[in-house]
C-alpha positions, 0 to 999 in steps of 0.5 A: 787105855789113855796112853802119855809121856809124862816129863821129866818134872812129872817123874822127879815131882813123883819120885820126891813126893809120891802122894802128891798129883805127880806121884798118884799119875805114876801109881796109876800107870804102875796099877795099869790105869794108863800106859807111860811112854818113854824114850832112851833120851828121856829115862837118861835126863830124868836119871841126870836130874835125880842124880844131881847133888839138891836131891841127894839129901832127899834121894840117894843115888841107889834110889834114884837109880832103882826108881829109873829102873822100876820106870823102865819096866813099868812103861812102854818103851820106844826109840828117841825120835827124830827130833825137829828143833824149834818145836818148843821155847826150850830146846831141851823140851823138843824131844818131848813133842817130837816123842809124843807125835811119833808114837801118837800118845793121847796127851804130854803131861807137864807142868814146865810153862814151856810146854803148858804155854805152846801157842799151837796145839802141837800136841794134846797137852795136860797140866798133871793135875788135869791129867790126873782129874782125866785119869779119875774121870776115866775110871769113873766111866769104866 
């Protein structure tokens, strides 16, 4: 089973428009197509994000909340990793990196040209609209 951390863009896209890509990547892994992996770090940015005033009128509190918590059962979840700064152009992103080296996952799913853009392949890196076509083709296969 193809096993990503998806990024924080990825899970607020797909709780804000669940029939987009975004959203089809996070029914994928609640109908156990493909394994979500994440990190303390990663469920508290993704929380601060979705509790920020510009989503209330979109996502209330309790949702927003119980959708962190749906998250948390649905993936496989590991400790922050050790973080090495200078990783990516946004320091912010570097947990992510260093999340996807540690528990070696098969892609890091973004859509932040932070990430799409890394000169190096520092990790196998996928837009969500590929990961998604990755995921199709995959099931195709099976």
């Amino acid at each position: 089973m193809i096993r990503a951390v998806l990024d924080t863009g990825v899970l607020v896209a797909a709780a804000l428009t669940p029939g987009g890509v975004c959203g089809q990547i996070l029914h994928a892994v609640t109908d156990e197509r493909c394994t979500m992996v994440v990190c303390p770090l990663l469920l508290a940015e993704l929380e601060d994000v979705l509790l920020r005033p510009k989503f209330r009128g979109r996502l209330p509190e309790s949702a927003a909340r119980r959708y962190v918590e749906l998250l948390v059962r649905a993936a496989e979840r590991h400790p922050d990793p050790v973080v090495q700064p200078g990783a990516t152009a946004d320091p912010d992103d570097d947990y992510l990196v260093a999340l996807t080296r540690s528990v070696a996952v098969d892609y890091l799913v973004s859509g932040d040209p932070h990430l799409t853009k890394l000169e190096l392949a520092i990790v196998p890196m996928l837009t969500p609209r590929a990961f998604l076509e990755r995921l199709m083709g995959a099931a195709q296969d099976a």
